[in-house]
C-alpha positions in Angstrom: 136.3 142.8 52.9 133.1 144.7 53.9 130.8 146.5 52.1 128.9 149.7 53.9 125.6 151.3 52.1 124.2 154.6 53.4 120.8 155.7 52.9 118.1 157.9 54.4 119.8 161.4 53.6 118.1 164.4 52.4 116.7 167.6 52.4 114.5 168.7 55.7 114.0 172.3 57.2 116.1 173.1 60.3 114.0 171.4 63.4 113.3 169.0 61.5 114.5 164.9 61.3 115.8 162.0 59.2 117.3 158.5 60.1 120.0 157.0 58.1 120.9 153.5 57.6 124.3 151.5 57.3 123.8 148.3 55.9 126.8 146.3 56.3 127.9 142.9 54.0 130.7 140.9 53.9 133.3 139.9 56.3 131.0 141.9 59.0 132.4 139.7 61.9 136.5 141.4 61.1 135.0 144.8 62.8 134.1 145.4 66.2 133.4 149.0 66.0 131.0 151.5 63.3 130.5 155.0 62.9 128.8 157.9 61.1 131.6 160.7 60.4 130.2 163.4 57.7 132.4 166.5 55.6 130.7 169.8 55.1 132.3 171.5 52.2 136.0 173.3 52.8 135.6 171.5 56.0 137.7 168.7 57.7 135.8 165.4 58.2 134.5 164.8 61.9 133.1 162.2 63.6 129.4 162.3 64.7 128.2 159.6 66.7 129.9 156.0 66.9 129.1 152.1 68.6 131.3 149.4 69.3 129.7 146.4 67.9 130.9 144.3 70.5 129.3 145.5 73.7 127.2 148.0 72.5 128.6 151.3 74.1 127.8 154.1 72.1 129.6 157.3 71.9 128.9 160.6 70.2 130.3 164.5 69.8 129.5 167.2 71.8 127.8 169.0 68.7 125.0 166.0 68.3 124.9 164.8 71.8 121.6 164.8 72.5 120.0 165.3 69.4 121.5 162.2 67.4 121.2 158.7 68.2 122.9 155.6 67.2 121.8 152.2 67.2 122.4 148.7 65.6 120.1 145.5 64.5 122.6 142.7 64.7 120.2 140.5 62.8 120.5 142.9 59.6 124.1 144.0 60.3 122.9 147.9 60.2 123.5 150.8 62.0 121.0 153.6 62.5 121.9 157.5 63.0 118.7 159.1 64.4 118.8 162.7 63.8 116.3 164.5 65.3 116.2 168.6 66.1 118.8 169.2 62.9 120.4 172.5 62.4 121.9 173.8 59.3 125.1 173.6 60.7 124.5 169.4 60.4 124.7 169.9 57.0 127.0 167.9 54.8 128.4 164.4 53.7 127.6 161.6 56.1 129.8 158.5 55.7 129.1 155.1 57.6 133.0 153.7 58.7 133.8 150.5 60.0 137.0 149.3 62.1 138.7 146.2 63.8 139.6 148.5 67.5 141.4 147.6 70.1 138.7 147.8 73.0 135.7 149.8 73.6 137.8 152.1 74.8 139.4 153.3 71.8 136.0 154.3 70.3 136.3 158.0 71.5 139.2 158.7 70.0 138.6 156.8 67.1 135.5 159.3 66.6 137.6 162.5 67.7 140.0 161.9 65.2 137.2 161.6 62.4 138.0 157.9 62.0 141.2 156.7 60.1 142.5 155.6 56.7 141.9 152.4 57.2 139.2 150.3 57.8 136.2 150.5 55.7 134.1 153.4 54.3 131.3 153.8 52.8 130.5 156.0 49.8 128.0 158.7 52.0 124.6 160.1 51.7 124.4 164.0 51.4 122.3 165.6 54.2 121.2 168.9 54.3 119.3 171.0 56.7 118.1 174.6 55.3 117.2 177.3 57.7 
């Protein structure tokens, strides 16, 4: 099992930034790759920005792409999501996912596809950006 925490959401003005936090416990070592996904209200959950563990290749959507960053301290099994320039329309639930992938390669899609029902999830942090 692993265990995923969340932290660092909140409220900023559009232009503005925050940095969340995934702190991961447990049986760390069964995943290769994480993820931050989020859920706006009436909305379908998609993915945001994601990192395979392994080698360290990041990969992100076209909406955050060059705005958001990801990042991970192997020491204190976390992953960052640096969110800088946010918009309102970056508003919503952010969740922290981890998975066991096949390859580096698989990343994309995992993240396209707004992760999977498996794996491991963590319970969110609400962000919201007001204009």
């Amino acid at each position: 099992q692993v265990q995923l925490v969340e932290s660092g959401g909140g409220s900023v003005q559009a232009g503005g930034s925050l940095r969340l936090s995934c702190a991961a416990s447990g049986y760390t070592f069964s995943t290769n790759s994480m993820g931050w996904f989020r859920q706006a209200p009436g909305k379908e959950r998609e993915g945001v920005a994601a990192i395979y563990t392994g080698g360290g290749s990041t990969y992100y959507s076209e909406s955050v792409k060059g705005r958001f960053t990801i990042s991970q301290d192997n020491a204190k099994n976390t992953v960052y999501l640096q969110m800088n320039s946010l918009k309102p329309e970056d508003t919503g639930m952010y969740y922290c996912a981890a998975d066991d992938l096949p390859g580096p390669t698989f990343v994309g899609s995992w993240l396209s596809r707004g992760g999977t029902d498996f794996g491991y999830w963590g319970q969110g942090t609400q962000v919201t950006v007001s204009s």
